[in-house]
C-alpha positions in Angstrom: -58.4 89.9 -67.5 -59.2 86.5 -66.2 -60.1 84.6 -63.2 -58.4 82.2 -61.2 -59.2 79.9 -58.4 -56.6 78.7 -55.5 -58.0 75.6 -54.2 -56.0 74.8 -50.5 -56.9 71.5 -49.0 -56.1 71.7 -45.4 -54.4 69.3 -43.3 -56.1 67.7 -39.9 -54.0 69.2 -37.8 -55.2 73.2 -39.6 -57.0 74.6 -37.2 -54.5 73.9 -34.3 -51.8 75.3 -36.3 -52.9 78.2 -38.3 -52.3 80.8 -35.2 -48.6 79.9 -36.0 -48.8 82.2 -39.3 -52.2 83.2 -39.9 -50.7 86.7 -39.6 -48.2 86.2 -42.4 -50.3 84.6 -44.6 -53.1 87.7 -43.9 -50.4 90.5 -44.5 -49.5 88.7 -48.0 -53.2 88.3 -49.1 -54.2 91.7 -48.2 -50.6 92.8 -50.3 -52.2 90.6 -53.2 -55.8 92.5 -53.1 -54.5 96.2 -52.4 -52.3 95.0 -55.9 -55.7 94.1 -57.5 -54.2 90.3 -58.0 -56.5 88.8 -54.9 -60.4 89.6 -55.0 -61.2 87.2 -52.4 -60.2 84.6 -50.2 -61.2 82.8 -47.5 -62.0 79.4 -45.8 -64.7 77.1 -46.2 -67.1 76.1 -43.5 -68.2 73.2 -41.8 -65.9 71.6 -41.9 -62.7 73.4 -41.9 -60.6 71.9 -44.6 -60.8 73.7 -47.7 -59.9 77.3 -48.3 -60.1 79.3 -52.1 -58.5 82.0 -53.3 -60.0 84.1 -56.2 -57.2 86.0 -58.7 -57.5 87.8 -61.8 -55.0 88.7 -64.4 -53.2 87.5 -67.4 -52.3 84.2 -66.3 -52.5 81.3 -63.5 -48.9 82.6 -62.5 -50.1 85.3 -59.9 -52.1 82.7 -58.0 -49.4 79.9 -58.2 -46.5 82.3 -56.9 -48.8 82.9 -54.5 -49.3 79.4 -53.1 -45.6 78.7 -53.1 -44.6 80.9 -51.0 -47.6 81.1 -49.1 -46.3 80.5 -45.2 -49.5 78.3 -44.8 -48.4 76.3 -47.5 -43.9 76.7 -46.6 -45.5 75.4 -43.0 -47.7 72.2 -44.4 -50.8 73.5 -42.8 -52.0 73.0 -46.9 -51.6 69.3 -48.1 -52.2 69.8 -51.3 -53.2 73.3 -53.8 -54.5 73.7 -57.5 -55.1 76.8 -60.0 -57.9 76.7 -62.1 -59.5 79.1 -64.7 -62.9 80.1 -63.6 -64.7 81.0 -66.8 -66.9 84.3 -65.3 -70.0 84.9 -67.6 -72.6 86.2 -65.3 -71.6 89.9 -63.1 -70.5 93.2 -63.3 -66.7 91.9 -63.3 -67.6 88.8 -65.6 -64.4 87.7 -67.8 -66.5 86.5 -70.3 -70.0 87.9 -69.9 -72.5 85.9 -72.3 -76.5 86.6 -72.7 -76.2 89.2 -70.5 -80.0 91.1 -71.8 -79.9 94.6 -72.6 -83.3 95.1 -69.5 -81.5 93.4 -67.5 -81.9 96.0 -64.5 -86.0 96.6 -65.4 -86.3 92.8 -64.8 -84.6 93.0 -61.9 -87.0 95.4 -60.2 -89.9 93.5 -61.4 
């Protein structure tokens, strides 16, 4: 298993627009996460112009699929996406844990 990060860069005109098909895009990402594809989405803040996407699984190819036919991306609310590996090391659902110290829970109550 491996991570995955959907990067959407929004267009100006998002916001305005995303009513149009917010609900099919919602219906397809919660499709994705009852699947176990999707872990997380959602938009960043302040401003409004980015939103990522986090997948797990073999390959980049759930994500991409994803995006293409995505009806925020089929509509050009999203100018522009990107997949990229996020190397987990640190977390219960780390890809790659590393240094993770036997105590770590006696630490953590310290």
């Amino acid at each position: 298993m491996r991570h995955f990060l959907l990067f959407y860069e929004y267009g100006p005109d998002f916001e305005i627009r995303r009513a149009e098909v917010r609900e099919q895009h919602l219906a397809r990402a919660w499709t994705a996460s009852a699947r176990g594809d999707l872990v997380l989405a959602g938009a960043l803040a302040e401003p409004l112009d980015t939103g990522l996407l986090l997948f797990k699984g073999d390959s980049a190819v759930t994500a991409e699929q994803f995006a293409r036919s995505d009806p925020y991306v089929t509509n050009g609310l999203v100018e522009a996406w990107r997949v990229r590996e996020w190397i987990t090391a640190v977390g219960d659902d780390a890809a790659s844990p590393a240094g993770k110290p036997s105590d770590t829970k006696e630490k953590a109550h310290e």
